[in-house]
C-alpha positions as CSV (number, residue, x, y, z in Angstrom):
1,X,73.3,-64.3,10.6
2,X,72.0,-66.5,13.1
3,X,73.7,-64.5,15.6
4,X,71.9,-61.0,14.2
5,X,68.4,-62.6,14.5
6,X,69.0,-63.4,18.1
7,X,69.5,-59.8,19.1
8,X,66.8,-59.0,17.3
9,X,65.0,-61.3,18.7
10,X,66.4,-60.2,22.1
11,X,66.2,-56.2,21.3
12,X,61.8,-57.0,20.7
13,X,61.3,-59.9,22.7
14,X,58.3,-57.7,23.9
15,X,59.0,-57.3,28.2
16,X,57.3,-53.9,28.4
17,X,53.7,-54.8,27.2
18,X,51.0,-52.5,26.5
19,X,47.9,-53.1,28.0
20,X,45.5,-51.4,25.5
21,X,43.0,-50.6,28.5
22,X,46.0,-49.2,30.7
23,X,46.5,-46.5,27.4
24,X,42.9,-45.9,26.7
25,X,42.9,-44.8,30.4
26,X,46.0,-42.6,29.8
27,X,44.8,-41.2,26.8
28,X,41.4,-40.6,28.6
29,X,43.4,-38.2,31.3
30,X,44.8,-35.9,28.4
31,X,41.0,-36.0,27.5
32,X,40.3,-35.0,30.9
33,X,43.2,-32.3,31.1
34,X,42.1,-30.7,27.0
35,X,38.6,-30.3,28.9
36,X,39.9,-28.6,32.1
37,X,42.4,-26.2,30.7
38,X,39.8,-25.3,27.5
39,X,39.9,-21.4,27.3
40,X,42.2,-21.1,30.2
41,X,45.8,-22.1,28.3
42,X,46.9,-21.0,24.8
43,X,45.4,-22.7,22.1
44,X,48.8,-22.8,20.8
45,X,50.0,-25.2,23.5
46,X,47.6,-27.5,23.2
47,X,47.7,-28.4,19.6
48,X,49.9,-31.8,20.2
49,X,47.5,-33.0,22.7
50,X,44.2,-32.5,20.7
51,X,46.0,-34.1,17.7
52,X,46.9,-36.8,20.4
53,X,43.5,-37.6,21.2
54,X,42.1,-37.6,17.8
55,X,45.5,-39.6,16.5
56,X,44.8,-42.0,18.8
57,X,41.0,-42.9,18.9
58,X,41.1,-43.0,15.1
59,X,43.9,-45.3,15.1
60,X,42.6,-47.8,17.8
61,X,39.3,-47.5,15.9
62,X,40.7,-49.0,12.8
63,X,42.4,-52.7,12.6
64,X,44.3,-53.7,15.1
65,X,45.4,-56.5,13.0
66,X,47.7,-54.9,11.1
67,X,51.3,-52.9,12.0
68,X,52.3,-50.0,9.9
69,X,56.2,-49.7,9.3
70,X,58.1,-47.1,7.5
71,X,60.9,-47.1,6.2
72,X,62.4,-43.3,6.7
73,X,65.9,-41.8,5.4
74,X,67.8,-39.7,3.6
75,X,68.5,-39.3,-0.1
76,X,70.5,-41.9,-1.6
77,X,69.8,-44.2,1.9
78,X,68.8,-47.1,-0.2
79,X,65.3,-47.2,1.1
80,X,63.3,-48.1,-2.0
81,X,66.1,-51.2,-2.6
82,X,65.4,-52.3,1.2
83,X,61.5,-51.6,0.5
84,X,62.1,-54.0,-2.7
85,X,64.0,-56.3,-1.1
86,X,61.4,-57.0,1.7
87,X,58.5,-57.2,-0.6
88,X,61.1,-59.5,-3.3
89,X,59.3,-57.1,-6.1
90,X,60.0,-54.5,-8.0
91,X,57.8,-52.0,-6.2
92,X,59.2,-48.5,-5.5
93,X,61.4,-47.2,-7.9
94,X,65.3,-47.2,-7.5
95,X,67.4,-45.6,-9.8
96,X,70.3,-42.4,-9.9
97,X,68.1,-39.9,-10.3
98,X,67.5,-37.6,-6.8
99,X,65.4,-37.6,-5.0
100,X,63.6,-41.0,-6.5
101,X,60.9,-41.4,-4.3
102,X,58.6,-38.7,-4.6
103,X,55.1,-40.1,-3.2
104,X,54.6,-42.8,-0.6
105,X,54.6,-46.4,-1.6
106,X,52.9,-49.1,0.5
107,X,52.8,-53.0,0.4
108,X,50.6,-54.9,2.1
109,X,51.4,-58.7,3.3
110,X,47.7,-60.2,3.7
111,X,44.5,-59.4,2.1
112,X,44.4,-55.8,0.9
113,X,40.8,-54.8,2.0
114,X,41.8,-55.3,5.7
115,X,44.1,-52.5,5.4
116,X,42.4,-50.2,3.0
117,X,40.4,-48.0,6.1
118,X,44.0,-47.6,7.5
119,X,46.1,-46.9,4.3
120,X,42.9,-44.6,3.7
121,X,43.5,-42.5,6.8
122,X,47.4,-42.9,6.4
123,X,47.0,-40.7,2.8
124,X,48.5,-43.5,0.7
125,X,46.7,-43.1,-2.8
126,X,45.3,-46.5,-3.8
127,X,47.5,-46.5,-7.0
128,X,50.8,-47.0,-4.7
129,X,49.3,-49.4,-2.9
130,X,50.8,-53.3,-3.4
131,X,50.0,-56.3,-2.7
132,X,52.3,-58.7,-0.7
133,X,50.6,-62.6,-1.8
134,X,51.4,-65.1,-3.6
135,X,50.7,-68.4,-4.7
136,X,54.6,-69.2,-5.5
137,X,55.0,-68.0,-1.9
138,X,53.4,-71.0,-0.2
139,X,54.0,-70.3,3.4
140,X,57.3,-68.0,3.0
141,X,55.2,-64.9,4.0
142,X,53.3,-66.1,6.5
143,X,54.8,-64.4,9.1
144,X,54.3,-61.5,7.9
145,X,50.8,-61.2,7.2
146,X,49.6,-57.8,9.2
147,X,52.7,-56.1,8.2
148,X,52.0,-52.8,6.3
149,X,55.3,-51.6,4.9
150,X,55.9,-48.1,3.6
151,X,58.2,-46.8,1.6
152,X,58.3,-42.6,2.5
153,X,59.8,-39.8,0.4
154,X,63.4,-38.9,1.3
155,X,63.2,-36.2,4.5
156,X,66.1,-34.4,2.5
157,X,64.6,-33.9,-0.3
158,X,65.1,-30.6,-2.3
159,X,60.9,-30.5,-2.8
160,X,59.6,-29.1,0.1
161,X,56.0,-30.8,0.3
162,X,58.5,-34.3,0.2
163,X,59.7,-33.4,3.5
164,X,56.2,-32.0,4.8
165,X,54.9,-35.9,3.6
166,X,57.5,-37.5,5.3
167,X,56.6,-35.2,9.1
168,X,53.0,-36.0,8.4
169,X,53.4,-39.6,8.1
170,X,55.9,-40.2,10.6
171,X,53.1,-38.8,13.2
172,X,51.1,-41.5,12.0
173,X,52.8,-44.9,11.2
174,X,53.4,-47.5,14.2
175,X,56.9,-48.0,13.7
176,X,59.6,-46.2,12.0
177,X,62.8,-48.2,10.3
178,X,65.7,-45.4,9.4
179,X,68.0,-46.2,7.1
180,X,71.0,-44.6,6.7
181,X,74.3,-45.3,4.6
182,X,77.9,-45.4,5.1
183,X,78.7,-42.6,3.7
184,X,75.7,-39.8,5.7
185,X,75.0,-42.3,8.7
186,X,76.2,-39.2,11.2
187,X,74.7,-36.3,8.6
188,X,73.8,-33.3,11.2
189,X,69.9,-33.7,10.0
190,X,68.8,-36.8,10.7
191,X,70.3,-36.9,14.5
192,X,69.0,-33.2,15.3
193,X,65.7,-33.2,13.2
194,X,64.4,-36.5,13.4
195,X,66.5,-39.1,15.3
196,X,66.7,-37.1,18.7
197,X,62.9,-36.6,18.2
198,X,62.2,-39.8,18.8
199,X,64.0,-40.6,21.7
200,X,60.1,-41.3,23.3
201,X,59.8,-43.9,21.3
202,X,62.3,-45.9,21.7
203,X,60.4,-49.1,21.6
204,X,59.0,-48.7,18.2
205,X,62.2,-47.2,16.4
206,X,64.9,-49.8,14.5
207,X,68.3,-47.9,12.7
208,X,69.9,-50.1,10.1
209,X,73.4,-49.0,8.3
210,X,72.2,-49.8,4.8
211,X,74.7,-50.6,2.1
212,X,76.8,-52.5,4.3
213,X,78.6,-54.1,1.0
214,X,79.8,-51.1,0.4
215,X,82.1,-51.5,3.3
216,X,85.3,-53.1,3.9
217,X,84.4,-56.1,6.3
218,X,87.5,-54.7,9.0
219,X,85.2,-51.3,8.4
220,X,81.9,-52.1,9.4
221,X,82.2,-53.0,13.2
222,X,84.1,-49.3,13.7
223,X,81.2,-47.8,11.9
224,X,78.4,-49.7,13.0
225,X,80.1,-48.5,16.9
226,X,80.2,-45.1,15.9
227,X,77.1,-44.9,14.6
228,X,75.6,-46.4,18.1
229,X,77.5,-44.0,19.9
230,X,75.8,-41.1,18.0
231,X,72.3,-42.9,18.8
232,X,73.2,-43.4,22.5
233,X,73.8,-39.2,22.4
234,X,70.3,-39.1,20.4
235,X,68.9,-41.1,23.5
236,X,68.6,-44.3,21.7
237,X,70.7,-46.3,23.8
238,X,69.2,-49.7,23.4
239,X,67.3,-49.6,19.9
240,X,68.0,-52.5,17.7
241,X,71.1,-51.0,15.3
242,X,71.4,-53.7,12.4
243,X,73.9,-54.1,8.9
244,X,71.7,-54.8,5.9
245,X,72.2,-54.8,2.4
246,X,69.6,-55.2,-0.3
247,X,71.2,-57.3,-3.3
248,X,72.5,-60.2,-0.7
249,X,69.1,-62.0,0.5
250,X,71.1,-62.8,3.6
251,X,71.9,-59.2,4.2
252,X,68.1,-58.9,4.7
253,X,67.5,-62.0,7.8
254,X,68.0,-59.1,10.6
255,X,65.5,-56.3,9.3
256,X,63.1,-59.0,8.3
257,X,63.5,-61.2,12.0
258,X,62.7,-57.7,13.6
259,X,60.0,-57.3,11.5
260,X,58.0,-60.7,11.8
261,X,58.7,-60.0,15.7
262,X,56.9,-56.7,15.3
263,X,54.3,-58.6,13.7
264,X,53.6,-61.1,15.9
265,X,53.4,-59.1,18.9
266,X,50.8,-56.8,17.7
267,X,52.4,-54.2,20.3
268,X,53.5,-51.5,17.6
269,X,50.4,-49.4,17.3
270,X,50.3,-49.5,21.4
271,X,53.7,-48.6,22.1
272,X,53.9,-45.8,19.7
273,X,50.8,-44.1,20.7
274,X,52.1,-44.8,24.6
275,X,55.6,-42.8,22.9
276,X,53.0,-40.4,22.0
277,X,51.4,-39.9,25.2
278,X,54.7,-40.0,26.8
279,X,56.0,-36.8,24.7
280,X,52.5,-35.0,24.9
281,X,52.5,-35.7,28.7
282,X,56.4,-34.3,28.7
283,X,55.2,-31.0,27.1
284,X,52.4,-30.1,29.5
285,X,53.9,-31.0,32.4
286,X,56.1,-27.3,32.1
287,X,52.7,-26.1,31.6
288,X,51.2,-27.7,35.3
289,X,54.2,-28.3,37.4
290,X,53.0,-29.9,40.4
291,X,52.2,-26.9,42.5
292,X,49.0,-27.4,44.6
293,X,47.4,-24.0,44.7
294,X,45.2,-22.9,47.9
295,X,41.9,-23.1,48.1
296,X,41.8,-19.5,46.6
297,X,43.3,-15.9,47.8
298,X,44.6,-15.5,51.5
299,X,42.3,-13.2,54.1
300,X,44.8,-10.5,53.5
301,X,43.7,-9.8,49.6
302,X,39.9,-10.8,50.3
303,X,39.6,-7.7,52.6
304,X,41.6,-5.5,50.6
305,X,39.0,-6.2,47.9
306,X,36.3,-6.1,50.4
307,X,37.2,-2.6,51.4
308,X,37.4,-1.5,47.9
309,X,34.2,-2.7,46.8
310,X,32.9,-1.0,49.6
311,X,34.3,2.2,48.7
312,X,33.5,1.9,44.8
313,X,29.7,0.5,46.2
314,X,29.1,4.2,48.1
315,X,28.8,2.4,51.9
316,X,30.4,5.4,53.7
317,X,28.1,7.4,52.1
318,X,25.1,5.0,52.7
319,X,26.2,4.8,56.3
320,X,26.8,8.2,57.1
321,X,23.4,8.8,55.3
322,X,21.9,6.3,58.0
323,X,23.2,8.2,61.0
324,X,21.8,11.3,59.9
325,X,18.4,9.9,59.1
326,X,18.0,8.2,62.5
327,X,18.9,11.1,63.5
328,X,16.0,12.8,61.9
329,X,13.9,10.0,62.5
330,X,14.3,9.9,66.5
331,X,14.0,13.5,66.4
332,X,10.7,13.5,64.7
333,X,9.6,10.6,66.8
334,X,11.1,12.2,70.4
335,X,10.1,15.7,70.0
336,X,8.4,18.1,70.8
337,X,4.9,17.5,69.1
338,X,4.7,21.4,68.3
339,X,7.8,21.2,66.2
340,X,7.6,17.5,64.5
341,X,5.6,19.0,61.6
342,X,8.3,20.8,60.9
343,X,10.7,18.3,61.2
344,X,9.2,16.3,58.6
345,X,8.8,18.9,56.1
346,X,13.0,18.5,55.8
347,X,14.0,15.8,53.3
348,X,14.6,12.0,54.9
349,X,18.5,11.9,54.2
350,X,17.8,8.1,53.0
351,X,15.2,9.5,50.6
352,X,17.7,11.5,48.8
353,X,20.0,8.2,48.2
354,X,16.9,6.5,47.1
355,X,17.2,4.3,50.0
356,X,14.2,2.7,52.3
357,X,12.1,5.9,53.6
358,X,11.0,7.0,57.0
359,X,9.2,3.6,59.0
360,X,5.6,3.9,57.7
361,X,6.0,5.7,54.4
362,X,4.0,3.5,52.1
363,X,4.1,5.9,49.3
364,X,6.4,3.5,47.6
365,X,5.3,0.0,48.9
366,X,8.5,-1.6,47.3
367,X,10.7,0.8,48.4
368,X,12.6,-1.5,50.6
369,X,13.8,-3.4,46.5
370,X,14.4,-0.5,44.7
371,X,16.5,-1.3,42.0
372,X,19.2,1.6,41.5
373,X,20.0,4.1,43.6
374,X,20.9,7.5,43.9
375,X,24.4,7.2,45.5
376,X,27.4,8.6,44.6
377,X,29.8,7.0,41.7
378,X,32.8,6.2,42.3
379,X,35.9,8.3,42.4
380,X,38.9,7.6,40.0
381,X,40.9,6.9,43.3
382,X,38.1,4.6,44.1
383,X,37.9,3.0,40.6
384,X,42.3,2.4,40.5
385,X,41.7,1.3,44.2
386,X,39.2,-1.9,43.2
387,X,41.6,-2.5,39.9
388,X,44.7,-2.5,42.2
389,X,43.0,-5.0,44.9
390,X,41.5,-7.3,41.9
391,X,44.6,-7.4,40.8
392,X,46.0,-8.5,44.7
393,X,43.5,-11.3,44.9
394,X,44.8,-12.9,41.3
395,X,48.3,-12.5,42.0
396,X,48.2,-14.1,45.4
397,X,46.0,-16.9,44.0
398,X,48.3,-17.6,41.9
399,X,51.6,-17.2,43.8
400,X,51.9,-20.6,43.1
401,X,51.3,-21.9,39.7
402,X,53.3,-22.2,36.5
403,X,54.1,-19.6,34.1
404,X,50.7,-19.9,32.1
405,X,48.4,-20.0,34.7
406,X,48.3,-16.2,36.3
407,X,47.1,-14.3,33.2
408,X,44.2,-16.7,33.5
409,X,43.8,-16.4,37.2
410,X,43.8,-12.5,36.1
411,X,41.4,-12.9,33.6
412,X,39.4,-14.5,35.5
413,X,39.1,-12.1,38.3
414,X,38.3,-9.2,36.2
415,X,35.8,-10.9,33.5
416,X,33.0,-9.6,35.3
417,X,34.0,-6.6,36.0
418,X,32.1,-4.8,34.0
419,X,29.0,-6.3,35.8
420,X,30.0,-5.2,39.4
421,X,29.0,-1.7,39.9
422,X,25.2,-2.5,38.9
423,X,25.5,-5.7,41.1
424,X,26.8,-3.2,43.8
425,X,24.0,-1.0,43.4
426,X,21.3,-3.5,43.5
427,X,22.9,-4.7,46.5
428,X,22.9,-1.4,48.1
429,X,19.2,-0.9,47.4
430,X,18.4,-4.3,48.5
431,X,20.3,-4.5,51.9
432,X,18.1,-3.6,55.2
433,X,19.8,-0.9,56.7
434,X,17.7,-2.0,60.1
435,X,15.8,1.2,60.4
436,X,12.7,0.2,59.3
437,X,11.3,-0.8,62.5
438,X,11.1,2.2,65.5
439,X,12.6,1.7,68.9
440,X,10.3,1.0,71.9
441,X,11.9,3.8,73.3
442,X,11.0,6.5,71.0
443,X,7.3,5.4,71.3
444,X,8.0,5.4,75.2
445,X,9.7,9.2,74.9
446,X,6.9,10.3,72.5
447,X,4.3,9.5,74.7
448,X,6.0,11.5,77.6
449,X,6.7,14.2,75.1
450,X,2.9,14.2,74.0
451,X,1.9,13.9,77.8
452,X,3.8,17.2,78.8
453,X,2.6,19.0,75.8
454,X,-0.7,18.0,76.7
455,X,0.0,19.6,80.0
456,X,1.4,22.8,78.8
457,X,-1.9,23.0,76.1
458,X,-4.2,22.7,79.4
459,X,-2.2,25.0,81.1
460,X,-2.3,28.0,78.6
461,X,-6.2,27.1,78.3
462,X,-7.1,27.1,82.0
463,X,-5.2,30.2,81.7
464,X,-6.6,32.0,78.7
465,X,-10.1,30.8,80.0
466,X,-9.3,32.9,83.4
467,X,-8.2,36.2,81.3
468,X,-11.4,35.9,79.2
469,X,-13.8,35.5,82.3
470,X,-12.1,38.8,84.0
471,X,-12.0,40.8,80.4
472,X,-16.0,40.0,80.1
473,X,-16.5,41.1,84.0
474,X,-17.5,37.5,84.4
475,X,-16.6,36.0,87.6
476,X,-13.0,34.1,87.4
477,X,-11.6,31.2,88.2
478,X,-11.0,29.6,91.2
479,X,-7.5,28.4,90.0
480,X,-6.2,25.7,92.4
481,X,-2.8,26.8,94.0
482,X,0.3,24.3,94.7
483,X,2.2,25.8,96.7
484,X,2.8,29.5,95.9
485,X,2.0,28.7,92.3
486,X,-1.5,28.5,90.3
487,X,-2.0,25.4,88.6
488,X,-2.6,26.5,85.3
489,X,0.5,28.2,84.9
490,X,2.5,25.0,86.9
491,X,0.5,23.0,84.2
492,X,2.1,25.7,81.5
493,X,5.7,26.4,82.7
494,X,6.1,22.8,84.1
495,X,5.0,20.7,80.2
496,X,7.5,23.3,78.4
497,X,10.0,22.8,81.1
498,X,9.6,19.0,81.2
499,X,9.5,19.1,77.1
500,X,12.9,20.8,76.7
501,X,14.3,18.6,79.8
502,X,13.4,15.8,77.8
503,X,14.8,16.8,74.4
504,X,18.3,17.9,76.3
505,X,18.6,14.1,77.8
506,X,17.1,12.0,74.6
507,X,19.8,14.2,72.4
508,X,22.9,12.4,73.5
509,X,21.3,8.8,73.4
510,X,19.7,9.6,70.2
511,X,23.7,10.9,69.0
512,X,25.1,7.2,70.3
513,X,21.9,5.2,69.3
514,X,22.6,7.0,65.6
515,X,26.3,5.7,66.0
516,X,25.3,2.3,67.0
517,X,22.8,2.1,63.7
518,X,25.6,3.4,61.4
519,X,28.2,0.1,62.4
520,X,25.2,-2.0,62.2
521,X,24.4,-0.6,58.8
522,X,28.2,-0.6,57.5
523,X,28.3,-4.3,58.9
524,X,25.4,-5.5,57.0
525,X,26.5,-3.7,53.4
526,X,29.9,-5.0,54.2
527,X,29.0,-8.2,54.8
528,X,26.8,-7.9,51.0
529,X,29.3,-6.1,49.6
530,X,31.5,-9.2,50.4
531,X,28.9,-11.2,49.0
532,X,29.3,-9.5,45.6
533,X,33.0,-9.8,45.8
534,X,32.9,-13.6,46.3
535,X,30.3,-14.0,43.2
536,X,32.2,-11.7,40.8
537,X,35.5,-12.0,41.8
538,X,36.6,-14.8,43.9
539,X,34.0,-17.5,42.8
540,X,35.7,-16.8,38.8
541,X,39.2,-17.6,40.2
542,X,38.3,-20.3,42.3
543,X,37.3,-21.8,39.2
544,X,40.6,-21.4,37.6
545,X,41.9,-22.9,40.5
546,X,39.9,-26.3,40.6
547,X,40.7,-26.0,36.9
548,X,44.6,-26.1,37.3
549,X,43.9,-29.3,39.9
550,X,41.8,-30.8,37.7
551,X,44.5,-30.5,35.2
552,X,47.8,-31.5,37.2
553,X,45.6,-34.9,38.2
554,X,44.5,-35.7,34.9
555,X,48.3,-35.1,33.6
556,X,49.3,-37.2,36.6
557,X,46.8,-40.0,35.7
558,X,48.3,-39.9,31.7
559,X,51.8,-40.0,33.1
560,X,51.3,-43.8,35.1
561,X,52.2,-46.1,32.8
């Protein structure tokens, strides 16, 4: 036997230390991680690391003092005789009946009120809860004062809510003793249910082969190597494996070595909630990867979007609407004065969008922030258009990421969909279109145009004044000749002449000056419409993005140990 407790003592001599802020710090980064992936990632997925978190800072909230041990297996495994054994009382009841232990039975070595908090969270009613002290005992059980030993249900029991107690408490206890017999040691269940489960937690797990007297000493080595090579395939290579047997007290100096070791380290509770981190931290790494995403969607699918927004937003129709109305505009500044009356009895083409008016029109003096508009909605070829380039800008975002992170990328990029075409609009109504000032020129062309007409009026005066004078018999007019021709009528011909000379050479340059406003009007709304796009698209999906980063980091942070 003095051989078995140096193993043991080898198998926990305790070389991979917890350092309890070194966990809080892991456990801090799945914090971290829950908080950037909330409402991005299934709910579903997430469940082990929430119950992590809250496992883990009620645990270290209650006594640190004291390591909780169960003592797990399957009908018939001997568990209550070993949990009897340990305590040297009748405790837990043992008998032939199956399954015998129904509830959970705890004994507690130490003063009981130290433990209740934590036997209170465990779920052990207070009725199953024992004692381990003595005065007979002197200093026997000294070493094992902290120790907090359960006795669970069998996990094969035939009474469902047995094996539901057993899975709730094994999520909770720091250290987990199976026990298994000669006779089921390799039973299918444990290894694939519960055994191969726990291969995480390595460091707080112990196997003993219980009922070793029921063995024929040239027996028990072949089983005991067996039974190892079944936990190496479990990925237990290294836990403690130990022979016990409850009615020989020396049967029992292995289990209880490896339990005072346990004890005295006061590493339990650490290493099985670093087990628990590492198996959390296991899980969401499929959902994280290590991608790094860009910095958000490539130019490509930022000006497919930006062209479709500006198709759904009504900018060729805006900007052909802008041509035309500096069209009109020039003409009714650079005509002829006689006709520029009638010029402005013909609708501003900007006016029928709702847009910004003719320069002066202070009819409406907020015109310029008019808060819908009049222009066209969009097409259904439009509508599919925007849908198909949202669509682009999430799937090239996220090219790169793990299975669960495109629908949210998606998501993301359409949840304000809904909002865009009013945000269009407003942006429509509220961009300057850069009409609202005239061109020296026209003033410069209006005066020659008002000049010439003036001409042309005095002309036709001096000339209706002469025909007058001769109809009354009055003398006429000494009309001042230049050249072969009277003044008045060089005054006449010479303004209409001039006035339709300058109309025919301000036409083409008002036809490329209209042009030259119409890119200048499509940059600007292209350049808001863009603007829109980056605050109701791009911006959303960004988010995600920094989201998913946030998230591999923090899952990189829990995984340092």
């Amino acid at each position: 036997m003095t051989n078995i407790a140096g193993r043991v003592r080898e198998a926990f001599r305790g070389d991979q230390r917890i350092d309890p802020d070194a966990l809080i710090a892991r456990l801090d980064a799945v914090r971290r991680f829950l908080t950037a992936v909330d409402g991005l990632l299934p709910d579903s997925e997430l469940v082990p690391a929430h119950t992590l978190v809250e496992r883990a800072g009620t645990r270290l909230a209650l006594s640190r003092d004291h390591t909780v041990v169960a003592l797990a297996g399957a009908t018939g495994s001997g568990k209550s005789s070993l949990f009897n054994a340990l305590a040297r009382l009748e405790l837990s009841p043992v008998g032939v009946r199956r399954p015998t232990t129904g509830v959970t039975h705890a004994c507690v070595w130490g003063a009981l009120e130290g433990a209740n908090r934590l036997l209170d969270w465990i779920g052990v009613l207070p009725r199953h809860r024992f004692v381990r002290e003595s005065a007979l005992d002197a200093d026997d059980e000294t070493a094992l004062h902290g120790l907090i030993l359960l006795d669970l249900p069998d996990f094969d029991s035939v009474q469902r809510s047995h094996r539901l107690e057993v899975d709730r408490l094994l999520g909770l206890v720091d250290q987990v003793v199976w026990v298994v017999d000669p006779q089921k040691y390799a039973d299918r269940v444990i290894h694939d249910s519960y055994l191969r489960e726990f291969h995480r937690h390595r460091d707080v797990t112990l196997v003993v082969l219980n009922q070793a007297d029921r063995l024929p000493p040239a027996e028990l080595p072949r089983v005991l190597d067996d039974l190892r090579r079944l936990l190496d395939a479990d990925g237990l290579t290294g836990v403690p494996l130990l022979a016990t047997t409850a009615i020989d007290p020396a049967g029992m100096v292995g289990l209880r070595t490896a339990l005072e070791q346990t004890v005295a380290e006061r590493q339990a509770a650490l290493r099985r909630l670093a087990g628990d981190v590492d198996t959390v931290v296991a899980a969401l790494d499929e959902l994280v990867g290590s991608a790094r995403p860009a910095g958000g969607p490539d130019d490509t699918a930022v000006g497919g979007l930006n062209r479709a927004l500006a198709g759904a937003a009504g900018v060729p129709a805006v900007t052909e609407a802008v041509e035309q109305a500096y069209r009109h505009r020039a003409g009714a500044a650079t005509g002829w004065p006689v006709v520029r009356g009638w010029r402005r009895l013909r609708p501003d083409p900007l006016r029928r969008l709702h847009l910004p008016g003719p320069a002066g029109d202070r009819a409406d003096p907020a015109e310029s922030l008019v808060a819908a508009t009049s222009v066209p909605d969009p097409t259904a070829a439009q509508r599919s258009a925007l849908g198909l380039a949202i669509r682009a800008v999430a799937d090239r975002a996220a090219a790169d990421l793990p299975a669960a992170w495109p629908a949210a990328v998606t998501s993301a990029a359409r949840s304000r969909l809904g909002d865009l075409p009013d945000a269009l609009d407003r942006t429509i109504a509220g961009t300057d279109l850069g009409l609202g000032r005239r061109p020296l020129w026209w003033r410069l062309v209006g005066g020659v145009q008002w000049l010439v007409t003036l001409a042309a009026v005095v002309g036709l005066g001096w000339l209706i004044l002469g025909y007058a004078l001769r109809a009354l018999g009055l003398p006429a007019l000494d009309n001042p000749m230049v050249g072969q021709v009277p003044l008045p009528t060089l005054l006449l011909l010479g303004g209409l002449l001039a006035g339709l000379l300058v109309a025919a050479l301000t036409r083409p340059v008002v036809r490329w000056a209209a042009r030259r406003a119409r890119r200048r009007a499509e940059q600007r709304l292209t350049a808001e419409v863009a603007r829109v796009g980056e605050e109701y698209v791009l911006a959303p999906v960004r988010i995600v993005l920094a989201s998913y980063a946030q998230a591999r980091d923090a899952l990189r942070d829990a995984a340092r140990r």
